[in-house]
C-alpha positions as a Markdown table, in Angstrom:
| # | Residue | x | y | z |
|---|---|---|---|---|
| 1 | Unk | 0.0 | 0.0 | 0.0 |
| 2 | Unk | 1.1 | 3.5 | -0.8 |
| 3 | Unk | 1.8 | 6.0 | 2.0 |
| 4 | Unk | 0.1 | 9.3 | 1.2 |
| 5 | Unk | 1.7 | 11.4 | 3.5 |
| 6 | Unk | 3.7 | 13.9 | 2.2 |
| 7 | Unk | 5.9 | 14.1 | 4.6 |
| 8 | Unk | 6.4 | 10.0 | 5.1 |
| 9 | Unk | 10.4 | 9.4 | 5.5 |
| 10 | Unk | 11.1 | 12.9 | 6.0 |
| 11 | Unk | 12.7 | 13.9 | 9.1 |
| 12 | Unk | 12.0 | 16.9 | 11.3 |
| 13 | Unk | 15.5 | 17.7 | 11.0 |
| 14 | Unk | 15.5 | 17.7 | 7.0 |
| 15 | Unk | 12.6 | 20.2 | 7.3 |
| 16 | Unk | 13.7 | 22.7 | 9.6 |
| 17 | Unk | 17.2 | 22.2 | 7.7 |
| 18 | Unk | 16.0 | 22.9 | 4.7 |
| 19 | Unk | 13.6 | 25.8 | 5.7 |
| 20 | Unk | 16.6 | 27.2 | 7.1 |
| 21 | Unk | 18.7 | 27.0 | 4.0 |
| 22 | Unk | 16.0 | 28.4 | 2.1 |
| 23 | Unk | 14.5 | 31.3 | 4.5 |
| 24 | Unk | 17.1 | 31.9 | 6.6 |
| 25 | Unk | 16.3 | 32.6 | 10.5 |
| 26 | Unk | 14.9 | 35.9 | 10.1 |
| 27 | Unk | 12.5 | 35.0 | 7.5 |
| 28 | Unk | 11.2 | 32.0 | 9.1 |
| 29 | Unk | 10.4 | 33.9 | 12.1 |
| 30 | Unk | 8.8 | 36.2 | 9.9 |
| 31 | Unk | 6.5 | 33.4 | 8.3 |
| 32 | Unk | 6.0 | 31.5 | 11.6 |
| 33 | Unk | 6.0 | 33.7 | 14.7 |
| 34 | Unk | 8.2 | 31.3 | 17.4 |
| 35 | Unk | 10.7 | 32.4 | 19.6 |
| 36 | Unk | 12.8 | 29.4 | 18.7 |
| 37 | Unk | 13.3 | 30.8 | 15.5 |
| 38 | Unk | 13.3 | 34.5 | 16.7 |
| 39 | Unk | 15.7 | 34.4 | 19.9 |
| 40 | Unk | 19.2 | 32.4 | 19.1 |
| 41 | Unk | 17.9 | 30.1 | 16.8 |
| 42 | Unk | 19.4 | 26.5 | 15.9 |
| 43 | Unk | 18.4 | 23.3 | 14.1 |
| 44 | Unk | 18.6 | 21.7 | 18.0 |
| 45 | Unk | 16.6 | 24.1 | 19.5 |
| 46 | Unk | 14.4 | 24.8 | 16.8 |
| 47 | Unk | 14.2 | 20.5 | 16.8 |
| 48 | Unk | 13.6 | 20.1 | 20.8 |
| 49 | Unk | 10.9 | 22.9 | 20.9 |
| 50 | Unk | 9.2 | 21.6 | 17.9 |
| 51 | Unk | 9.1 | 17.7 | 18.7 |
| 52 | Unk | 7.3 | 19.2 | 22.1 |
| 53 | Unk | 4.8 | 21.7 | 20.9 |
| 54 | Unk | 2.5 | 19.9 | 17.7 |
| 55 | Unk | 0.6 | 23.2 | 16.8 |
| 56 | Unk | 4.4 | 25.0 | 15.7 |
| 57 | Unk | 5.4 | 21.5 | 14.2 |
| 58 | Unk | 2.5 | 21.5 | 12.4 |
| 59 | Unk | 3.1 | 25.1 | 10.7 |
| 60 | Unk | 6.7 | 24.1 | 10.2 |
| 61 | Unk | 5.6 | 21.2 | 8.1 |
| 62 | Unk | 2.5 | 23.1 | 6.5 |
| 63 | Unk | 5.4 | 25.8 | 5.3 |
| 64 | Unk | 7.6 | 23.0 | 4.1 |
| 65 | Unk | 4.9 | 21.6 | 2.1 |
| 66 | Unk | 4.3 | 24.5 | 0.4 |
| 67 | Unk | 7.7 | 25.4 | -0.7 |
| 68 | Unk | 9.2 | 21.4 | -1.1 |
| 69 | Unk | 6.4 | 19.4 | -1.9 |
């Protein structure tokens, strides 16, 4: 059977990575409004804050889908 997940085998890291690369920090914050990518932002952080809160992960990976998929 076919996943039809988008975002099956696609790591959080890879997303915020590549959101990253193609944003840069102060864009990102400017497109989602989280402190983790606003105040001394890093993949870790940005990854530990994310894996906790599901409403900011799920923007991350709404933004990523937009832009990647």
């Amino acid at each position: 059977m076919h996943n039809q997940d988008p975002l099956h085998g696609i790591t959080l890291k890879t997303i915020v990575t590549e959101l990253e690369a193609h944003f840069g920090w102060k864009e990102l914050a400017k497109c989602i409004d989280i402190n983790c990518f606003k105040s001394d932002p890093s993949i870790n952080s940005s990854l530990k804050f994310l894996r906790k809160t599901p409403w900011a992960r799920q923007k991350v990976e709404r933004l990523y889908l937009k832009f990647f998929a």
